[in-house]
MITI-94154 format. One record per residue (C-alpha): residue in three letters; x, y, z. Coordinates in steps of 0.1 Angstrom, whole numbers, plus 2048, in hexadecimal, padded with zeros to 3 digits. Layout:
N
ALAXYZ
...
//
This chain:
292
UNK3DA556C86
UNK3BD56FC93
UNK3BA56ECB7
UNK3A0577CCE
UNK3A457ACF3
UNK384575D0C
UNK38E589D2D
UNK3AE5A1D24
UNK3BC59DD46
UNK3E2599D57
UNK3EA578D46
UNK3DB57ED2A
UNK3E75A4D22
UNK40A594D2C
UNK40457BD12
UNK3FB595CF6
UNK41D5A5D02
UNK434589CFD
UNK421577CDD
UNK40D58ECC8
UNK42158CCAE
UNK41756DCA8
UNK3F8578C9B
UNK3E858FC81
UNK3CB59CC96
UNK3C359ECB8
UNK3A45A6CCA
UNK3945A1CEA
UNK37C5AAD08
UNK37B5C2D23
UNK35F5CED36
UNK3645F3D2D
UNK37B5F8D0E
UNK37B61FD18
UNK38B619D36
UNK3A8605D2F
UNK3BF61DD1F
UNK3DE600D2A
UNK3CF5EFD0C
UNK3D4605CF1
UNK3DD5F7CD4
UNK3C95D6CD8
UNK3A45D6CC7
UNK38E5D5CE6
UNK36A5C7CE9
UNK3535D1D03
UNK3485AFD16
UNK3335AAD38
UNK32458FD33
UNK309599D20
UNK30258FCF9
UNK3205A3CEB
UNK3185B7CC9
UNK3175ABCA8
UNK33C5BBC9F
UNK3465A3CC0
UNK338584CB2
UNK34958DC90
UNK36858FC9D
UNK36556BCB0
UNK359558C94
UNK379563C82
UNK39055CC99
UNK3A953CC95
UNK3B453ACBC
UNK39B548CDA
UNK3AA54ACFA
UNK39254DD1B
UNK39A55BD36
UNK378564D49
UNK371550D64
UNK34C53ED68
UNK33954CD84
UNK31B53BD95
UNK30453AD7C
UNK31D529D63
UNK335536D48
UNK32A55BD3D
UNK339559D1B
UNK32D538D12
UNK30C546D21
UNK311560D0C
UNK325559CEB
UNK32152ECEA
UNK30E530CC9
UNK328547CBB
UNK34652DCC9
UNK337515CC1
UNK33551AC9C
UNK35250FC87
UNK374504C92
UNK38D514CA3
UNK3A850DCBB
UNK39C51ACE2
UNK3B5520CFF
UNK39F523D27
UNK3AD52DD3E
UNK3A7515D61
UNK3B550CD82
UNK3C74F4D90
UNK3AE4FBDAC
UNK3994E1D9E
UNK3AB4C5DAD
UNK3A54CCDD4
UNK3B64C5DF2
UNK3CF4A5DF1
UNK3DE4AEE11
UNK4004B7E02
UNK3FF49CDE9
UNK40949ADC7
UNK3EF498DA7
UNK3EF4A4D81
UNK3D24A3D64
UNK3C947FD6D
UNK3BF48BD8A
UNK39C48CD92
UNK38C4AFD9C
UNK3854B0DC0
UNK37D4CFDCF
UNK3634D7DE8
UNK3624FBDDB
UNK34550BDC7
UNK35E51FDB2
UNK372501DA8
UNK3594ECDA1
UNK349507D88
UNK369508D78
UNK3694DFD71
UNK3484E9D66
UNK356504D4C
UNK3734EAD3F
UNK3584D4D36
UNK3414E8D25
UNK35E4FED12
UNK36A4DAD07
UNK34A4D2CF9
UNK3454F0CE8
UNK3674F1CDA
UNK35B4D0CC7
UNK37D4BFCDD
UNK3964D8CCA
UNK39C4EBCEE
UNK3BC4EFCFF
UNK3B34F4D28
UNK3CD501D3B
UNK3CD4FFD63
UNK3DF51DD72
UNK3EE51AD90
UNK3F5539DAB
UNK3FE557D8F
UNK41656ED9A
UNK431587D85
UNK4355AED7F
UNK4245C1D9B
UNK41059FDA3
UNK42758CDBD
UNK43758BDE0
UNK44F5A9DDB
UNK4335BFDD5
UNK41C5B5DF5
UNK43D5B8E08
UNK4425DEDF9
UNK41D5E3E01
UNK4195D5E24
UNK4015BAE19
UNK41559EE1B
UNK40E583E37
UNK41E567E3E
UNK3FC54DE47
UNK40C529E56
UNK3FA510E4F
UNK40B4F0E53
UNK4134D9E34
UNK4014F1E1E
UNK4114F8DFB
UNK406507DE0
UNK417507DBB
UNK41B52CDA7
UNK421535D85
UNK433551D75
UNK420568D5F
UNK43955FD42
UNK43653AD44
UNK410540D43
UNK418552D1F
UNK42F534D14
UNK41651BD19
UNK3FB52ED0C
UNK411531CEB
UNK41950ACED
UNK3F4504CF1
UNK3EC519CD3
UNK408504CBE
UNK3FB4E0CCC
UNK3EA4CDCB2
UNK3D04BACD0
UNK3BA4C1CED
UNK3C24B9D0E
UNK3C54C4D31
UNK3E64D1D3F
UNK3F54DFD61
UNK403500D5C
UNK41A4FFD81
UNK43B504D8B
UNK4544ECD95
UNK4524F0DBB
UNK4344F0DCE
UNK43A502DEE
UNK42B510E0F
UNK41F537E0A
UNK43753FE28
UNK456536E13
UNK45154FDFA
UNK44A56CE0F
UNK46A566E22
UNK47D55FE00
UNK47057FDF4
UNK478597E15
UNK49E582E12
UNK49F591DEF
UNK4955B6DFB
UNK4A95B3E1A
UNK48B5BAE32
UNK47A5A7E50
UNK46058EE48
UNK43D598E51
UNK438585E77
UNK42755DE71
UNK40255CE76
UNK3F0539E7F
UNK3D6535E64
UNK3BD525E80
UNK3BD54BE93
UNK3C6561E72
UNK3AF579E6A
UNK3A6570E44
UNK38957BE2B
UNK37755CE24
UNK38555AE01
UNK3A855AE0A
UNK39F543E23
UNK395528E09
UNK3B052CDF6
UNK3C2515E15
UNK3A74F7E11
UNK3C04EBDFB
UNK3E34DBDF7
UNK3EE4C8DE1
UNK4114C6DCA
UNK4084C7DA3
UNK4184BCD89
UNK4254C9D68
UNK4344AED5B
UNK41E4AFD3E
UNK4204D1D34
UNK4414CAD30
UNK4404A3D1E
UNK4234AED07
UNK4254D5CFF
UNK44B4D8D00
UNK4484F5D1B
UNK4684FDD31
UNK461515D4D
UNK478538D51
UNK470536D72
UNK46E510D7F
UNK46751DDA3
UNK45C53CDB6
UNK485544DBB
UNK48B545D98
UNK46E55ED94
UNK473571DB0
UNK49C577DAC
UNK49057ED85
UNK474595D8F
UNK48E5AADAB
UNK4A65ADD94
UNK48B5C1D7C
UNK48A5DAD9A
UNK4665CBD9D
UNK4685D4DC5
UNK4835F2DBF
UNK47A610DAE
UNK499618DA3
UNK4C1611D9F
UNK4CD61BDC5
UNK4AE624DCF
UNK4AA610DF1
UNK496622DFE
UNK479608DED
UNK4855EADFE
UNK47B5FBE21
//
């Protein structure tokens, strides 16, 4: 299988790192191949947003299994904007990249793909948007998967901790689900090997309040929790702000029924004890001076 990846980012590069073997060529986008030396060893394309060259397109058309990864942004999907003739010709097996964003506020509540999308956000709403018109492009032969909260090596609550960043927002009966970078890989890969469309949930097991895993995570490093902040008087960017309009417990039920996918890391503990056990938050055997 050729692959081609649209938006070489965390999930994806992690992806190339786990399962590139499976495949005989790999390619993908960046915005500026010069700069990204972490890539090396990966044929990169130069991609923003603009008609790609022809080399691009060639590349594309040949591929068996394109995986997107760039979001849409207000004027709709840039590389269907961009590449849609070239996607749409021929068949080939596509993997996007969504949110499970797209299915609003339930107050806590629990919902999965049968859901109906729901959100009162602009961003979310694009992305129902993009599912649509990547399934119609992809002539039905598209795999959509709805990330939840992505978090793993040098991406998670260990890290903010180390860096000061961390807060611990209280919002009551907010939850949100998370999902390790691996299990992102492993149901990419399952996606890629499923012989039909469809829409899955790509969540953890355990939908819990943001609070939780901060305190989980300072338990693990044996530090004090950052002090509780109300979210009514927080002070909070507007975007990170939104991201508590919602709350709602998703389900991966199907991932598991229909793609065969069983999660390393069913909640954020697993990940977490997995990911301090790497040294992610200690630099060293002994060295404790990292968890201060």
């Amino acid at each position: 299988m050729r692959l081609f990846i649209l938006g070489l980012g965390y999930s994806t590069r992690h992806f190339v790192r786990r399962f590139g073997g499976s495949f005989s060529h790999i390619a993908g986008t960046v915005r500026d191949p010069a700069k990204r030396d972490d890539l090396a060893g990966l044929e990169l394309h130069g991609f923003s947003g603009s008609r790609p060259d022809d080399a691009t397109a060639a590349r594309i058309r040949g591929a068996d299994v394109v995986l997107v990864s760039i979001p849409p942004d207000s004027t709709g999907d840039p590389a269907l904007a961009a590449l849609g003739d070239v996607l749409a010709a021929g068949r080939r097996k596509i993997v996007y990249l969504s949110t499970i964003g797209v299915y609003g506020d339930h107050a806590g509540g629990w919902v999965d793909e049968s859901t109906p999308p729901q959100s009162a956000l602009d961003r979310a709403r694009m992305r129902v948007a993009a599912e649509q018109a990547w399934t119609a492009t992809a002539q039905g032969d598209v795999a959509i998967l709805r990330l939840a909260g992505i978090y793993g090596p040098g991406r998670n609550a260990l890290a903010t901790l180390r860096s000061g960043t961390a807060r611990r927002i209280i919002k009551p009966g907010q939850v949100f689900n998370r999902i390790h970078v691996d299990d992102i890989a492993s149901a990419i890969m399952a996606a890629v090997n499923h012989n039909t469309a469809g829409i899955w949930n790509v969540c953890d097991d355990e939908p819990a309040p943001p609070q939780d895993v901060i305190a989980y995570a300072a338990q693990l490093m044996g530090v004090a929790p950052p002090a509780e902040e109300a979210f009514a008087t927080a002070e909070m960017s507007a975007m990170a702000r939104s991201f508590y309009a919602s709350s709602a417990r998703v389900s991966n039920a199907r991932l598991k029924r229909e793609l065969g996918v069983t999660l390393a890391y069913p909640t954020y503990r697993h990940g977490l004890d997995a990911l301090w056990r790497d040294d992610e938050a200690r630099k060293g055997p002994g060295d404790q001076s990292a968890a201060l």
